[in-house]
VEXKOL-71672 format. One record per residue (C-alpha): residue in one letter; x, y, z; residue number from 1. Coordinates in steps of 0.5 Angstrom, whole numbers, plus 500, padded with zeros to 3 digits. Each point is the difference from the previous one (the first is absolute). Layout:
<sites>
type_xx_yy_zz_seq
A_X_Y_Z_NUM
...
</sites>
This chain:
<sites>
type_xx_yy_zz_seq
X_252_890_902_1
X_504_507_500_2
X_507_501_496_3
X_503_499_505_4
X_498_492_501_5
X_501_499_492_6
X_507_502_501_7
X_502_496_505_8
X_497_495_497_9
X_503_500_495_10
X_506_501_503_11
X_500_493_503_12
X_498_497_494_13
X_506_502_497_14
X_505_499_505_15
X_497_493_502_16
X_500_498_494_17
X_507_503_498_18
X_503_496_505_19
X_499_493_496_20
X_505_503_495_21
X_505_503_506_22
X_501_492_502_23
X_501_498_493_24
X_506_504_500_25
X_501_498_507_26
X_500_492_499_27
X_506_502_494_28
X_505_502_504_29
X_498_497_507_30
X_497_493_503_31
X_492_501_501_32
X_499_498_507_33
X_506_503_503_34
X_499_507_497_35
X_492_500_502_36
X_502_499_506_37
X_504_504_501_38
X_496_504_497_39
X_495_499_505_40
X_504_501_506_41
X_502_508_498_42
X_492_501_498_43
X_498_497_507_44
X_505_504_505_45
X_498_507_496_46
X_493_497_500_47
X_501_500_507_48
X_504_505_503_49
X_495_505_496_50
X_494_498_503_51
X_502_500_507_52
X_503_506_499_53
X_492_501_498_54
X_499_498_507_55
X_497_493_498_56
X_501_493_502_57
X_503_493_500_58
X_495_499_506_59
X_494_495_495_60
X_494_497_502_61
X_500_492_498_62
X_496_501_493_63
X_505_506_498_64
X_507_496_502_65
X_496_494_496_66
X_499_505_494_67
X_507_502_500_68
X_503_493_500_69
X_496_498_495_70
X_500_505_495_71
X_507_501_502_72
X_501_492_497_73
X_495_500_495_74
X_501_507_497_75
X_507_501_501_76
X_504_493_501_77
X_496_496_494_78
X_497_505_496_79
X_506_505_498_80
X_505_494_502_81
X_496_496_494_82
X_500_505_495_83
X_508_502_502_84
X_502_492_498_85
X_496_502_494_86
X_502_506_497_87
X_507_497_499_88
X_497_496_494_89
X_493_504_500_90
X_499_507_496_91
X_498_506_505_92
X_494_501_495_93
X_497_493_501_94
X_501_499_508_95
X_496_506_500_96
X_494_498_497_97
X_500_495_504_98
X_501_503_506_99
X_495_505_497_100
X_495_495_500_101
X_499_500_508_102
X_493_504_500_103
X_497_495_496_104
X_502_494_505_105
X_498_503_505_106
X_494_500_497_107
X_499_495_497_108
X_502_495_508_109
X_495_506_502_110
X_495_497_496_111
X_502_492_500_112
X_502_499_508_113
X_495_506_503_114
X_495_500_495_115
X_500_508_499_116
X_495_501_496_117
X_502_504_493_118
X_497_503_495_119
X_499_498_493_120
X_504_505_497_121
X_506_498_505_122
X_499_492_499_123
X_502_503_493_124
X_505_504_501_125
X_504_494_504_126
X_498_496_496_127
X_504_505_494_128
X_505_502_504_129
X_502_493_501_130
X_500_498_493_131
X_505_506_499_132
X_504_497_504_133
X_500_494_496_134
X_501_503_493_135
X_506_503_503_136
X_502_493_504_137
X_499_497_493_138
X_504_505_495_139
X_507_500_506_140
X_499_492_500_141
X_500_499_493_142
X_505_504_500_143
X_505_496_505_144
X_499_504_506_145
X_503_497_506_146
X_494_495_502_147
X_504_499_507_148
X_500_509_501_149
X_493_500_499_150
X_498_495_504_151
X_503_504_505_152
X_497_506_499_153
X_493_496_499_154
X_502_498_508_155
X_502_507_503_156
X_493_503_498_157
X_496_493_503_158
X_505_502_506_159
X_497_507_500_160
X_493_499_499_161
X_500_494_506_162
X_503_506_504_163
X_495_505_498_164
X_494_496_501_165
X_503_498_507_166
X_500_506_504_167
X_494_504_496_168
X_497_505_506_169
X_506_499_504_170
X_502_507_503_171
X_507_503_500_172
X_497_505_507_173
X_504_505_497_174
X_507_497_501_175
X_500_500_491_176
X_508_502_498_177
X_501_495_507_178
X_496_494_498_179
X_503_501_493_180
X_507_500_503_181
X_500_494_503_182
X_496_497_494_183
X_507_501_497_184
X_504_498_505_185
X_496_494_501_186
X_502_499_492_187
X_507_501_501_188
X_501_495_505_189
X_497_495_495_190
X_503_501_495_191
X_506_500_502_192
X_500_493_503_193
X_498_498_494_194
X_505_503_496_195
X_505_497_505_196
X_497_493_497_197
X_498_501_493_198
X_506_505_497_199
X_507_502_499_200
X_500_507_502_201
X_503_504_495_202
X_500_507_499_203
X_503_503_493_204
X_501_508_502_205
X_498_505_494_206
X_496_507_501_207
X_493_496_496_208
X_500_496_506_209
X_502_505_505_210
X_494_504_497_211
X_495_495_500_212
X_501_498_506_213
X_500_507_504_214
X_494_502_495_215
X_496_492_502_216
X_502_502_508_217
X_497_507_500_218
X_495_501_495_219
X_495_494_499_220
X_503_497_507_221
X_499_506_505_222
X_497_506_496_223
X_494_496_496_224
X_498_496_506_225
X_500_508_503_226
X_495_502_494_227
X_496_494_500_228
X_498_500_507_229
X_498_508_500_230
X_496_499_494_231
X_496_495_504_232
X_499_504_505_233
X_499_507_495_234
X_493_495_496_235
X_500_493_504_236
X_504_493_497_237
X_495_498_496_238
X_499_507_495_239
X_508_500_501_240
X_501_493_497_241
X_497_502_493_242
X_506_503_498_243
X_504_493_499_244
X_497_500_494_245
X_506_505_497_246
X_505_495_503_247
X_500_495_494_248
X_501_506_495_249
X_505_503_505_250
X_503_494_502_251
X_502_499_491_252
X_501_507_500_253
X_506_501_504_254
X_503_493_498_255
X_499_501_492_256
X_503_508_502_257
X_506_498_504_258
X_502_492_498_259
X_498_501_493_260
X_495_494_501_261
X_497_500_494_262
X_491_499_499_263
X_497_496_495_264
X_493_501_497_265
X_498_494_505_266
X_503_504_507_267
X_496_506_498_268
X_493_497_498_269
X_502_497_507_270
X_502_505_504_271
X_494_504_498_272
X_495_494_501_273
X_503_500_508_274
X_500_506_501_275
X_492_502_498_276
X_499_493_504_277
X_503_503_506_278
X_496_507_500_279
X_494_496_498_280
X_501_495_506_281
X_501_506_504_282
X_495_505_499_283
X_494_495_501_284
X_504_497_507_285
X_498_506_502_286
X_494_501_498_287
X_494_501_507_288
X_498_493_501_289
X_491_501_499_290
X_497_500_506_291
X_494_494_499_292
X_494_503_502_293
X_497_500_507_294
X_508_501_502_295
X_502_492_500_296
</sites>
């Protein structure tokens, strides 16, 4: 791996989970599922506009219209939409430790559903991960966290996995800005029926919430989904996905930095177990499989 794929991973790791405490200063000034879809609507039409400027198209095979409605549901309807609702009463710091845990769902219903076979040393790294998470659940549930927020978080992150695991080996035939705009269209139109149903639209304009918004739509909306996808195609998705391990660090980094969040002995033991957890987990997933002999 070059120093270029290290800075753009690292790139994406910061932005993606820089924007956990982005919508948490978003939620304290305006209704979570209206701005997320408005959010959604302005990504989606840039999205666009950029890729047939590209020369891309709208034009998708069946497999790729059903990847991006779906991921464009599970992803961007219910997984931002939960953790949203969830951060009006939910830290920035914990939702993305749980939203971090991602890699580590997937493989584990990898292992559970499709009996993907795991190496011992990944089954222990799931299985730390795991309890990392629960020492962290622990200490905020004793602590009085909102138990509703949670449970939101909790869904989003299934919401995703179920996504993820979906449309695995599904291809964006060269339409990736194209398919990832409409993904966000698709998230927009749901969510704004559901903010039509479910909220009383607010908006309380302050500059915090006019940043945020700007940053949340550009940078992780548009900018890190650019980095991912050419980081995918720089060293391939599996190699690419190892730098998730840095999201639970950077994710309570940016939230203890910016919204003064504070950490207790029990978060950074946690975060610290997660984040060695997905790295492990990682590394052994793409390990070359051994061939049997006589090549069965």
């Amino acid at each position: 791996m070059d120093m270029r794929a290290i800075f753009m991973g690292l790139a994406f790791a910061f932005m993606w989970s820089s924007a956990f405490t982005s919508a948490r200063i978003i939620v304290q000034d305006a209704s979570p599922l209206a701005s997320l879809s408005f959010r959604f609507l302005i990504s989606g039409i840039l999205g666009i506009a950029i890729a047939k400027a590209l020369g891309q198209t709208w034009h998708l095979t069946r497999a790729q219209w059903r990847a991006t409605i779906l991921f464009g549901i599970c992803q961007n309807a219910l997984y931002l939409g939960f953790n949203f609702v969830a951060m009006q009463t939910v830290e920035a710091s914990l939702a993305a430790i749980i939203a971090s845990s991602l890699p580590l769902l997937v493989a584990l219903a990898g292992w559970v559903i499709f009996r993907e076979k795991l190496s011992p040393r990944a089954v222990t790294g799931l299985l730390a991960g795991f309890a990392g998470v629960g020492l962290i659940m622990g200490s905020r549930l004793s602590g009085g966290v909102d138990l509703q927020g949670v449970v939101y978080c909790v869904l989003g992150a299934l919401a995703l996995t179920f996504a993820t695991l979906a449309v695995r080996g599904a291809s964006s035939g060269g339409n990736v800005l194209m398919i990832v705009g409409l993904q966000m269209i698709v998230g927009a139109v749901v969510l704004a029926v559901a903010a039509a149903v479910l909220e009383d639209v607010f908006v309380t304009p302050t500059w915090p919430l006019a940043l945020a918004f700007a940053y949340t739509t550009l940078v992780p909306g548009l900018l890190a989904t650019w980095v991912w996808f050419m980081l995918v195609n720089r060293i391939g998705a599996v190699r690419a996905a190892t730098f998730h391990f840095l999201n639970p660090f950077f994710g309570v980094a940016v939230a203890a930095v910016l919204l003064r969040e504070s950490l207790g002995p029990l978060d950074l033991v946690g975060v610290g177990i997660i984040t060695v957890a997905i790295l492990v987990v990682q590394l052994e997933r793409q390990r070359p499989k051994p061939v049997r002999p006589g090549g069965v």
